[in-house]
C-alpha positions as CSV (number, residue, x, y, z in Angstrom):
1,X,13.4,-13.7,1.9
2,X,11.5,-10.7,2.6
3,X,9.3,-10.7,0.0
4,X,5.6,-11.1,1.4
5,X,3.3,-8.5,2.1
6,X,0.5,-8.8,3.5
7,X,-1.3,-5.7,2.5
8,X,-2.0,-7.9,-0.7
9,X,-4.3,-10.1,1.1
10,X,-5.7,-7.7,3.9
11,X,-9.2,-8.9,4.8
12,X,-9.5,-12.1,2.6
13,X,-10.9,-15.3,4.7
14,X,-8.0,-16.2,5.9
15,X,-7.7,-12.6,7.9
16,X,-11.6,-13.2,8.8
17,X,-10.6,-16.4,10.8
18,X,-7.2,-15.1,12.4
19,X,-8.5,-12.2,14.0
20,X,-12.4,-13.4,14.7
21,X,-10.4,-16.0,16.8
22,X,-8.0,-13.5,17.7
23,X,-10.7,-10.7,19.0
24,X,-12.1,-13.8,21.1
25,X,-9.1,-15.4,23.3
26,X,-8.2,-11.3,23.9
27,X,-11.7,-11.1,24.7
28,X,-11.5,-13.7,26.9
29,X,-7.9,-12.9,28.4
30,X,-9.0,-9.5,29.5
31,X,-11.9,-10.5,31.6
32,X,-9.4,-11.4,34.5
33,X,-8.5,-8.4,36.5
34,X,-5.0,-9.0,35.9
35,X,-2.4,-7.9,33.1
36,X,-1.3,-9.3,30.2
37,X,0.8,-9.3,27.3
38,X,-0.1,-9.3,23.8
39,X,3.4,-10.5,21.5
40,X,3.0,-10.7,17.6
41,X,5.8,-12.4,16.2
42,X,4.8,-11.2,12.4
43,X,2.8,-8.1,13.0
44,X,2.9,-6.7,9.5
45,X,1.7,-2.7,8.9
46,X,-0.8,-2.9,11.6
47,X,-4.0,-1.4,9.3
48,X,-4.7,-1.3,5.4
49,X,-6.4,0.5,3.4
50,X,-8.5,-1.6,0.9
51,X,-9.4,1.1,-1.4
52,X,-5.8,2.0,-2.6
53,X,-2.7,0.1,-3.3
54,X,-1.5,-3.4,-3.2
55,X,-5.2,-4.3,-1.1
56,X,-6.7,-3.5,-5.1
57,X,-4.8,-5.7,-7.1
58,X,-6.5,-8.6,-6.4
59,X,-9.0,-7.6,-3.9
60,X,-9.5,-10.7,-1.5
61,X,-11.5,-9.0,1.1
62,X,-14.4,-9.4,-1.8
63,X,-14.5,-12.8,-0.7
64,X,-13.8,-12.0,3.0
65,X,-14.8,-8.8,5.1
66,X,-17.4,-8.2,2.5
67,X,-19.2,-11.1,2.8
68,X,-20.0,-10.9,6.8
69,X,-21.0,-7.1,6.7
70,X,-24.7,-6.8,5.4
71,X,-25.0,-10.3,6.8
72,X,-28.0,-11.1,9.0
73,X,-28.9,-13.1,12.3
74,X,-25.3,-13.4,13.2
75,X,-24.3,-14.9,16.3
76,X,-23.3,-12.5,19.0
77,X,-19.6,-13.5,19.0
78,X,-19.7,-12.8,15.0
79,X,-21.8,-10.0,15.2
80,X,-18.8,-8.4,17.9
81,X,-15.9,-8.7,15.2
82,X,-18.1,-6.9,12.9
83,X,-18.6,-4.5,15.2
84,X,-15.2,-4.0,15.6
85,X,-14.0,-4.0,11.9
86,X,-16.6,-1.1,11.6
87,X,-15.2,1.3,14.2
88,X,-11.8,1.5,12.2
89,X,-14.6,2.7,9.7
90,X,-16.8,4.8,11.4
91,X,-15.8,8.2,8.8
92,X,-17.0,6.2,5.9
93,X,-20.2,4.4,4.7
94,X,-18.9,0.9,5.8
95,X,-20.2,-1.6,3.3
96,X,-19.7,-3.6,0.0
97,X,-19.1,-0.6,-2.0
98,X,-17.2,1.4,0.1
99,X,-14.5,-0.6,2.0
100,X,-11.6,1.6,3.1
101,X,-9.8,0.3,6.2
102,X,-8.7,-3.4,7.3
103,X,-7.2,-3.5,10.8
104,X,-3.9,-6.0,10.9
105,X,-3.6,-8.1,14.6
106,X,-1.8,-5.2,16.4
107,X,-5.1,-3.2,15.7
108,X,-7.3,-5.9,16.8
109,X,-5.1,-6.4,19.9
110,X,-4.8,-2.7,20.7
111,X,-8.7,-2.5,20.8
112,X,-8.2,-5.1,23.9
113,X,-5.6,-3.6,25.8
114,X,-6.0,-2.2,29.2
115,X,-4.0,0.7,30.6
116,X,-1.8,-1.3,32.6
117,X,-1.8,-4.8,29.5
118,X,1.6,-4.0,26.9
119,X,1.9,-5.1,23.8
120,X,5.6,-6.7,21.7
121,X,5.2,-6.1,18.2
122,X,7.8,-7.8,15.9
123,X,8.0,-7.1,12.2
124,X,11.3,-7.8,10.2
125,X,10.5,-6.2,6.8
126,X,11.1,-2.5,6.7
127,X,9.0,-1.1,4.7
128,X,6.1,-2.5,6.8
129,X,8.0,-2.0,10.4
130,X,7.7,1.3,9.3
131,X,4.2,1.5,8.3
132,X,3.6,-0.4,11.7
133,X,5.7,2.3,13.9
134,X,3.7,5.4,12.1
135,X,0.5,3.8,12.6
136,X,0.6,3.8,16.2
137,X,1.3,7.4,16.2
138,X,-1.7,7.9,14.7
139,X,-5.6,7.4,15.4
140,X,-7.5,5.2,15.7
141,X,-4.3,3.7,18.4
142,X,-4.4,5.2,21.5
143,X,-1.5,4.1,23.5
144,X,0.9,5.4,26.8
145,X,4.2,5.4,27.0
146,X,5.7,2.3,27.0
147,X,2.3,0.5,26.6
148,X,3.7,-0.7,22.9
149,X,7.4,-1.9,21.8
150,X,7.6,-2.4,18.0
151,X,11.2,-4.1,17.2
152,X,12.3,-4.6,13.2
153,X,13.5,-8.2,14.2
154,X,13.0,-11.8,13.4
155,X,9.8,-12.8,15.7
156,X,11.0,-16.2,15.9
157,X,14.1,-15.1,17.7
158,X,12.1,-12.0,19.7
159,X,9.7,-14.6,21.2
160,X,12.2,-16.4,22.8
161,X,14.0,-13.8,24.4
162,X,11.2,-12.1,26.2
163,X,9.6,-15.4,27.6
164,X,8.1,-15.7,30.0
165,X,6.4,-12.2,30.3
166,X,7.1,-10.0,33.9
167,X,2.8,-10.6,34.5
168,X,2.8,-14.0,33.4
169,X,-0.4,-13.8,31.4
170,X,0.2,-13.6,27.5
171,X,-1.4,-14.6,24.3
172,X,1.1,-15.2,21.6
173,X,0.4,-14.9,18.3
174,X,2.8,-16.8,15.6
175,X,1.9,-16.2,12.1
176,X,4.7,-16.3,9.9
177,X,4.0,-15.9,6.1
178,X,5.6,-19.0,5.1
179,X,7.1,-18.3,2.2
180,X,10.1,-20.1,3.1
181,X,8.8,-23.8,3.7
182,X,11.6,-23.3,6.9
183,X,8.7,-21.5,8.6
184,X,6.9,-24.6,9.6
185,X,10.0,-25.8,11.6
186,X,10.5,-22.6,13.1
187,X,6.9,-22.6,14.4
188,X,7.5,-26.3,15.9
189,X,10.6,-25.0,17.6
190,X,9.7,-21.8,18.8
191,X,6.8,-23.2,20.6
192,X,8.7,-26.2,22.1
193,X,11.1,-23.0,23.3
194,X,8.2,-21.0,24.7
195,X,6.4,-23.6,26.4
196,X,9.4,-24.7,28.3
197,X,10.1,-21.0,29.1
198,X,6.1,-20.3,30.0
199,X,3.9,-23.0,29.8
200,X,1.0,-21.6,30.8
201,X,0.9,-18.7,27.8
202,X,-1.9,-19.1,25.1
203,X,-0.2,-20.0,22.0
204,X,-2.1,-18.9,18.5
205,X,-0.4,-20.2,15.3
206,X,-2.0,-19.5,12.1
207,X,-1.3,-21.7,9.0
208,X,-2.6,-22.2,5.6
209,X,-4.5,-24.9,3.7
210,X,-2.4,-25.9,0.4
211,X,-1.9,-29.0,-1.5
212,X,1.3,-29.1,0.0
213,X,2.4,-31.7,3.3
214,X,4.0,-29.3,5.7
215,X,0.7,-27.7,7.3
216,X,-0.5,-30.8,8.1
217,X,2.7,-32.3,9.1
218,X,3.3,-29.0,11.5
219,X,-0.4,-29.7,13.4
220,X,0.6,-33.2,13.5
221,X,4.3,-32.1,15.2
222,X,1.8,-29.3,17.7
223,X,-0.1,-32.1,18.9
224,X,1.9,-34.4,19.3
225,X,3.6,-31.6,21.9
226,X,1.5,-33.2,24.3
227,X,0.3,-30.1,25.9
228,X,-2.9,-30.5,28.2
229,X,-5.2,-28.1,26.2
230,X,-5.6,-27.5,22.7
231,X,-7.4,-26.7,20.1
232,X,-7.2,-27.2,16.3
233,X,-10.0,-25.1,14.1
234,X,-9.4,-24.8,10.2
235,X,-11.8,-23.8,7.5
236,X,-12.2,-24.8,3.7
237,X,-13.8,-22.4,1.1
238,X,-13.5,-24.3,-1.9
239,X,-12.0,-27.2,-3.4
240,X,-8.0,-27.5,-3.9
241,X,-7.2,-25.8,-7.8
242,X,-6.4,-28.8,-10.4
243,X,-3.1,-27.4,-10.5
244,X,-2.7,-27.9,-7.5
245,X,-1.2,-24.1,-6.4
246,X,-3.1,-21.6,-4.2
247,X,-4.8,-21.2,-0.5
248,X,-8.4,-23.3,-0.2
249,X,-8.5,-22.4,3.7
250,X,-6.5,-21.9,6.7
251,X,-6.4,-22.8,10.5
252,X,-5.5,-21.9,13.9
253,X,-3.9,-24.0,16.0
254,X,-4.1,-22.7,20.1
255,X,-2.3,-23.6,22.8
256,X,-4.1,-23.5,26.0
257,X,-7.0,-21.6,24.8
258,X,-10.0,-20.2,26.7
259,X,-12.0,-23.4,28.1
260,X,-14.9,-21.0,26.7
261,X,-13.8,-21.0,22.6
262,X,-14.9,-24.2,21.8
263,X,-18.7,-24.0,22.5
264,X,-18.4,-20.3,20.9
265,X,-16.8,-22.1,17.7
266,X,-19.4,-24.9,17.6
267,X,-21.9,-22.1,17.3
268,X,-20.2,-19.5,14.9
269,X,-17.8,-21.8,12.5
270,X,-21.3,-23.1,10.4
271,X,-22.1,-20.1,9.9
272,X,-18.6,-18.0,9.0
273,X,-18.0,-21.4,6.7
274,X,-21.3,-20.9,5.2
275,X,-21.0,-17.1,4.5
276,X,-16.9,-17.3,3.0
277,X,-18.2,-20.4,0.6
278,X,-17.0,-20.1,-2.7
279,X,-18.4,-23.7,-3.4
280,X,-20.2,-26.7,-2.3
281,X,-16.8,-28.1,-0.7
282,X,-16.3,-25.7,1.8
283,X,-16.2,-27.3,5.2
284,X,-14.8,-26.7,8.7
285,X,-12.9,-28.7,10.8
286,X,-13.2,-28.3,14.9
287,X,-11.4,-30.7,17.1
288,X,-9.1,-30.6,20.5
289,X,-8.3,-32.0,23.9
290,X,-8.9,-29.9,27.4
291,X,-7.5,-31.6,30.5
């Protein structure tokens, strides 16, 4: 099925979570004077615009992006993804009433990218492998030669065949739309593949919150990988519908994150939970082993 796009949900909490943590491990990764790879196994368009098209239909960022921009006191870590969301921006009045771009992963990731770091960008739909291939033709990427492959491919299947990376340094980022409930088996696999192929590679698996048992039984199936260093974060925003359908929340599972994320999270997730609130349920949960 090829049926999700993610241009319908571009900067809703879900995507405020993803790429916060996201802007952080790269963040993180880059601060070693060695190169690294950035893989995406679902990479989508790579930006969207939030002011036209499918972004409008329901307009999720309202109770995402939005929120966090005329907020005040942020912590620093916070107050950087901001930042960052605002420089795709910077040729329009960046707030409530005038959102207009919505960088995807590859966009966040590009923004971390050294001269000599590459990037593997994996998107199977074509309508938005195409989007993804114009867009880094375009500003605001700025990218060599070579710096950036984008394959229309299954990124379950990519991932495996480029493991491990030539530097061996990577952060991998697995975030399948799972529409088809096969995706939670997939992830399992595919990171029981990668980590016996590179064990040392920093694994990021997004999943959502639903009143379903497969996220949780995936988590359950990632920890009980046994890998030395982990870390589980997940945020609810409000309580699960009474017909039981729809997204309360998502997570981030990491494998062998930065040894620095945890304090950062203990610090920012009140906060972000606090800010995305819809109602007095909304929670966040923070947990993990480091060896």
């Amino acid at each position: 099925m090829l049926s999700y796009r993610h241009a319908f949900h571009a900067g809703n909490h879900a995507d405020v979570l993803k790429h916060f943590l996201l802007a952080q491990v790269l963040d993180y990764k880059r601060q070693k004077d060695k190169p690294f790879w950035y893989i995406d196994t679902h990479a989508g368009a790579g930006l969207y615009a939030l002011d036209t098209g499918y972004a409008t239909q329901n307009a999720e960022y309202e109770n995402g992006i939005n929120k966090l921009l005329d907020a005040k006191n942020l912590p620093q870590a916070l107050q950087d993804y901001v930042s960052l969301i605002q420089q795709f921006n910077q040729q329009t009045v960046f707030n409530q009433k005038n959102v207009r771009l919505y960088p995807g992963s590859p966009a966040i990731a590009q923004h971390f990218l050294r001269s000599d770091d590459k990037m593997r960008l994996f998107e199977l739909h074509p309508n938005d492998h195409k989007l993804l291939s114009e867009n880094f033709t375009k500003q605001p990427y700025k990218v060599k030669n070579g710096q950036v492959k984008i394959d229309m491919q299954d990124g379950f299947a990519g991932l495996k065949a480029i493991l491990p990376p030539p530097p061996r340094r990577a952060v991998v980022l697995i975030d399948p739309p799972y529409e088809n409930k096969q995706d939670y088996q997939y992830v399992i696999s595919a990171c029981k593949n990668a980590l016996s192929r590179f064990t040392t590679g920093t694994y990021m698996v997004w999943y959502p919150l639903l009143q379903r048992p497969e996220p949780d039984e995936m988590v359950d199936a990632l920890i009980g990988l046994h890998v030395p260093n982990w870390l589980n974060v997940s945020m609810t925003i409000e309580a699960p519908s009474a017909e039981g359908f729809g997204m309360f929340g998502s997570g981030m599972f990491i494998i062998n994150p930065p040894w620095q994320l945890q304090a950062t999270l203990t610090e920012c997730m009140p906060v972000l939970t606090e800010l995305l609130a819809i109602d007095s349920s909304a929670d966040f949960l923070l947990e993990g082993e480091a060896s």
